[in-house]
C-alpha positions as CSV (number, residue, x, y, z in Angstrom):
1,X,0.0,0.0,0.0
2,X,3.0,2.9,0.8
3,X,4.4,2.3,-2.9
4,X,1.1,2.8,-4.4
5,X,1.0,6.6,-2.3
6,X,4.5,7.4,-3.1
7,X,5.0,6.1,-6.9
8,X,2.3,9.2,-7.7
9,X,3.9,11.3,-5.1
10,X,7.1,11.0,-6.6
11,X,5.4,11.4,-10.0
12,X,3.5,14.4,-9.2
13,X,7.2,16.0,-7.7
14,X,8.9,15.2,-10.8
15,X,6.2,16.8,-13.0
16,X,6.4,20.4,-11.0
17,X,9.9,20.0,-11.2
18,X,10.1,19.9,-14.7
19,X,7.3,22.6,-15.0
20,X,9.5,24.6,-13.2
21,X,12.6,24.4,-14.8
22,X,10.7,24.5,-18.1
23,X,9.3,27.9,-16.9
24,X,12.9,28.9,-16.2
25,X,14.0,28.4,-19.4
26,X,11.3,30.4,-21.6
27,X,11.9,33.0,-19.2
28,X,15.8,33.3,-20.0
29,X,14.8,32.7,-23.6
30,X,12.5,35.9,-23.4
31,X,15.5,38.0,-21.8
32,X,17.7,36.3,-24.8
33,X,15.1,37.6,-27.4
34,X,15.5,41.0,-26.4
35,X,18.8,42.0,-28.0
36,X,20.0,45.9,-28.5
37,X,20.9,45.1,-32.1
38,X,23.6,48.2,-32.6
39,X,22.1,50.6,-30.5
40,X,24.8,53.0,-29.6
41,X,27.8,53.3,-32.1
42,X,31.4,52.9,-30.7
43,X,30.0,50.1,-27.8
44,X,31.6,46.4,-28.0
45,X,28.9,44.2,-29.3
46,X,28.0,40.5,-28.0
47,X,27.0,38.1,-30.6
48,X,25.6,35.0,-28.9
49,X,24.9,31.6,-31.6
50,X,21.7,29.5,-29.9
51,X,19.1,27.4,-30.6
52,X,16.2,25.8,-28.4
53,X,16.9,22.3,-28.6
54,X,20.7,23.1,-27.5
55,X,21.1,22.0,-23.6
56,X,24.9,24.4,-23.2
57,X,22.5,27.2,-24.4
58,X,19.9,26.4,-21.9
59,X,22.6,26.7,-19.2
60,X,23.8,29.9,-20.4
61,X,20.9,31.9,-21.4
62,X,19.9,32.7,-17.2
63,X,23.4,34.2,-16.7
64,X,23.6,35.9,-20.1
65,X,19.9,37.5,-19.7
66,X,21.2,38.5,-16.6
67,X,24.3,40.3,-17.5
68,X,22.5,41.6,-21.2
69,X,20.7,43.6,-18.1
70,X,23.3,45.1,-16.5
71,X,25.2,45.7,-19.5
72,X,22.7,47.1,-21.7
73,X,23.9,50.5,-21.7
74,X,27.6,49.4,-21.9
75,X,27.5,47.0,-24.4
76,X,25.1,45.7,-27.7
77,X,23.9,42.1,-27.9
78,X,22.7,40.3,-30.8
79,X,21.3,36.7,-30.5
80,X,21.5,34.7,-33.3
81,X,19.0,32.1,-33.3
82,X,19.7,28.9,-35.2
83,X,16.7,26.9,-34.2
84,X,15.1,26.3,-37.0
85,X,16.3,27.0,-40.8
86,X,13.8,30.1,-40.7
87,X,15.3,31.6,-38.1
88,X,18.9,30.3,-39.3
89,X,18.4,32.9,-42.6
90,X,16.9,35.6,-40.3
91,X,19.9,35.3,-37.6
92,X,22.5,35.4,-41.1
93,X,20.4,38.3,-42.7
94,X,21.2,40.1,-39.5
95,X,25.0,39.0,-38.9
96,X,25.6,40.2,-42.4
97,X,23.6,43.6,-41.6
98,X,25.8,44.3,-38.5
99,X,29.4,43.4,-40.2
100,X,30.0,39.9,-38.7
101,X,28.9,37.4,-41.3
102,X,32.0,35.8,-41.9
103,X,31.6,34.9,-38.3
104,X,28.8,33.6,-38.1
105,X,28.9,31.5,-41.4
106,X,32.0,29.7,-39.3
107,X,30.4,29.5,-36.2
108,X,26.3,29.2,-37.3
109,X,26.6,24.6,-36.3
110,X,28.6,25.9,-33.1
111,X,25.7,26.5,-30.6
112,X,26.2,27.9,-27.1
113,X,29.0,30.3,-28.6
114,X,29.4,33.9,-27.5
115,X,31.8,36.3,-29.0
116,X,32.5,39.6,-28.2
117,X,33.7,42.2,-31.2
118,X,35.5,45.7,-30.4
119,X,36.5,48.3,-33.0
120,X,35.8,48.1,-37.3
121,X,34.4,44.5,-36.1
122,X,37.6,42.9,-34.7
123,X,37.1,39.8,-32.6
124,X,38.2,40.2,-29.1
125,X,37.0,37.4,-27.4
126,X,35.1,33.4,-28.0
127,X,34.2,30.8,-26.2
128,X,31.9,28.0,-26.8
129,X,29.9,25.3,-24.3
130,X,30.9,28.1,-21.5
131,X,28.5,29.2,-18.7
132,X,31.1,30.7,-16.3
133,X,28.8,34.4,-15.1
134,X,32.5,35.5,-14.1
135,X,34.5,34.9,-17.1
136,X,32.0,36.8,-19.3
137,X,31.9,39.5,-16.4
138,X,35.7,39.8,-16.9
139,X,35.5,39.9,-20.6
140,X,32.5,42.1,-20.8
141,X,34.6,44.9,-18.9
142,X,37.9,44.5,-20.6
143,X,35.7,45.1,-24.0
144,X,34.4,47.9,-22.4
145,X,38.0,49.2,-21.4
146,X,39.4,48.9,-24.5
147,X,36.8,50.7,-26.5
148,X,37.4,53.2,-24.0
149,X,40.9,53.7,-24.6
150,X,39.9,53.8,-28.4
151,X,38.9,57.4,-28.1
Protein backbone atom coordinates (compact mmCIF):
# COMPACT_ATOMS: atom_id res chain seq x y z
CA UNK A 1 0.00 0.00 0.00
CA UNK A 2 2.98 2.89 0.83
CA UNK A 3 4.36 2.27 -2.93
CA UNK A 4 1.09 2.84 -4.39
CA UNK A 5 0.96 6.64 -2.30
CA UNK A 6 4.52 7.37 -3.11
CA UNK A 7 4.97 6.10 -6.89
CA UNK A 8 2.31 9.19 -7.70
CA UNK A 9 3.89 11.29 -5.15
CA UNK A 10 7.08 11.02 -6.61
CA UNK A 11 5.40 11.36 -9.95
CA UNK A 12 3.54 14.35 -9.16
CA UNK A 13 7.16 16.04 -7.74
CA UNK A 14 8.92 15.16 -10.78
CA UNK A 15 6.22 16.78 -13.05
CA UNK A 16 6.38 20.40 -10.97
CA UNK A 17 9.89 20.05 -11.23
CA UNK A 18 10.15 19.90 -14.69
CA UNK A 19 7.26 22.58 -14.98
CA UNK A 20 9.47 24.55 -13.20
CA UNK A 21 12.60 24.36 -14.84
CA UNK A 22 10.68 24.51 -18.14
CA UNK A 23 9.31 27.94 -16.93
CA UNK A 24 12.87 28.89 -16.17
CA UNK A 25 14.02 28.45 -19.44
CA UNK A 26 11.25 30.42 -21.58
CA UNK A 27 11.87 33.04 -19.23
CA UNK A 28 15.77 33.29 -20.04
CA UNK A 29 14.78 32.69 -23.65
CA UNK A 30 12.46 35.86 -23.38
CA UNK A 31 15.54 37.99 -21.81
CA UNK A 32 17.67 36.27 -24.83
CA UNK A 33 15.15 37.60 -27.43
CA UNK A 34 15.47 41.01 -26.43
CA UNK A 35 18.79 41.99 -27.98
CA UNK A 36 19.96 45.86 -28.48
CA UNK A 37 20.89 45.12 -32.15
CA UNK A 38 23.62 48.21 -32.63
CA UNK A 39 22.06 50.60 -30.49
CA UNK A 40 24.81 53.02 -29.62
CA UNK A 41 27.77 53.31 -32.13
CA UNK A 42 31.39 52.94 -30.70
CA UNK A 43 29.99 50.07 -27.85
CA UNK A 44 31.64 46.37 -28.01
CA UNK A 45 28.94 44.21 -29.33
CA UNK A 46 27.98 40.52 -28.01
CA UNK A 47 26.96 38.12 -30.58
CA UNK A 48 25.56 34.95 -28.89
CA UNK A 49 24.88 31.61 -31.64
CA UNK A 50 21.69 29.49 -29.89
CA UNK A 51 19.11 27.38 -30.57
CA UNK A 52 16.18 25.84 -28.45
CA UNK A 53 16.88 22.28 -28.61
CA UNK A 54 20.74 23.14 -27.53
CA UNK A 55 21.07 22.03 -23.60
CA UNK A 56 24.90 24.43 -23.25
CA UNK A 57 22.45 27.18 -24.40
CA UNK A 58 19.90 26.42 -21.88
CA UNK A 59 22.60 26.72 -19.21
CA UNK A 60 23.79 29.91 -20.42
CA UNK A 61 20.94 31.91 -21.38
CA UNK A 62 19.87 32.74 -17.18
CA UNK A 63 23.42 34.24 -16.69
CA UNK A 64 23.56 35.94 -20.11
CA UNK A 65 19.90 37.47 -19.72
CA UNK A 66 21.17 38.45 -16.63
CA UNK A 67 24.29 40.27 -17.49
CA UNK A 68 22.48 41.62 -21.16
CA UNK A 69 20.66 43.56 -18.10
CA UNK A 70 23.32 45.08 -16.54
CA UNK A 71 25.23 45.67 -19.48
CA UNK A 72 22.66 47.07 -21.72
CA UNK A 73 23.90 50.47 -21.65
CA UNK A 74 27.58 49.38 -21.95
CA UNK A 75 27.46 47.04 -24.39
CA UNK A 76 25.06 45.72 -27.73
CA UNK A 77 23.86 42.07 -27.91
CA UNK A 78 22.71 40.29 -30.77
CA UNK A 79 21.26 36.66 -30.47
CA UNK A 80 21.54 34.67 -33.34
CA UNK A 81 18.97 32.09 -33.34
CA UNK A 82 19.73 28.88 -35.22
CA UNK A 83 16.72 26.88 -34.16
CA UNK A 84 15.07 26.33 -37.02
CA UNK A 85 16.25 27.01 -40.79
CA UNK A 86 13.84 30.14 -40.71
CA UNK A 87 15.29 31.58 -38.13
CA UNK A 88 18.91 30.27 -39.31
CA UNK A 89 18.44 32.91 -42.64
CA UNK A 90 16.87 35.58 -40.28
CA UNK A 91 19.88 35.34 -37.63
CA UNK A 92 22.53 35.41 -41.07
CA UNK A 93 20.41 38.34 -42.71
CA UNK A 94 21.20 40.09 -39.51
CA UNK A 95 25.00 39.01 -38.89
CA UNK A 96 25.61 40.20 -42.42
CA UNK A 97 23.58 43.63 -41.58
CA UNK A 98 25.83 44.27 -38.47
CA UNK A 99 29.37 43.36 -40.19
CA UNK A 100 29.97 39.86 -38.74
CA UNK A 101 28.91 37.43 -41.31
CA UNK A 102 32.03 35.81 -41.91
CA UNK A 103 31.62 34.94 -38.27
CA UNK A 104 28.76 33.59 -38.15
CA UNK A 105 28.90 31.45 -41.38
CA UNK A 106 31.99 29.73 -39.32
CA UNK A 107 30.40 29.47 -36.19
CA UNK A 108 26.29 29.16 -37.29
CA UNK A 109 26.61 24.60 -36.33
CA UNK A 110 28.57 25.93 -33.08
CA UNK A 111 25.70 26.53 -30.61
CA UNK A 112 26.20 27.90 -27.14
CA UNK A 113 29.05 30.33 -28.56
CA UNK A 114 29.40 33.94 -27.55
CA UNK A 115 31.76 36.29 -29.02
CA UNK A 116 32.54 39.64 -28.24
CA UNK A 117 33.70 42.21 -31.23
CA UNK A 118 35.46 45.66 -30.40
CA UNK A 119 36.52 48.32 -33.01
CA UNK A 120 35.81 48.08 -37.25
CA UNK A 121 34.38 44.52 -36.07
CA UNK A 122 37.59 42.90 -34.69
CA UNK A 123 37.09 39.82 -32.56
CA UNK A 124 38.17 40.22 -29.07
CA UNK A 125 37.00 37.37 -27.37
CA UNK A 126 35.14 33.41 -28.04
CA UNK A 127 34.21 30.81 -26.16
CA UNK A 128 31.90 28.03 -26.79
CA UNK A 129 29.90 25.31 -24.26
CA UNK A 130 30.95 28.10 -21.54
CA UNK A 131 28.47 29.15 -18.72
CA UNK A 132 31.05 30.74 -16.30
CA UNK A 133 28.82 34.43 -15.06
CA UNK A 134 32.49 35.50 -14.09
CA UNK A 135 34.55 34.94 -17.07
CA UNK A 136 31.97 36.77 -19.30
CA UNK A 137 31.94 39.46 -16.39
CA UNK A 138 35.70 39.79 -16.93
CA UNK A 139 35.49 39.90 -20.57
CA UNK A 140 32.50 42.14 -20.79
CA UNK A 141 34.61 44.94 -18.94
CA UNK A 142 37.85 44.50 -20.59
CA UNK A 143 35.72 45.05 -23.96
CA UNK A 144 34.44 47.90 -22.41
CA UNK A 145 38.00 49.21 -21.38
CA UNK A 146 39.44 48.91 -24.50
CA UNK A 147 36.76 50.71 -26.53
CA UNK A 148 37.41 53.22 -24.03
CA UNK A 149 40.94 53.75 -24.62
CA UNK A 150 39.94 53.79 -28.40
CA UNK A 151 38.93 57.41 -28.09
Amino acid sequence: MKNRITRPATLVVMLVALLASLALSVTAQDMMGNTHQMSKKGQPMVAIIRADWCSACQKLEPAMAELMEQYKDRINFVVLDVTTDEKTAASSATARKLGISNFFKANKKKTSTVAIFGAKKKLLFRTDHNADRDAFVRAFDDAIAKNGQRG
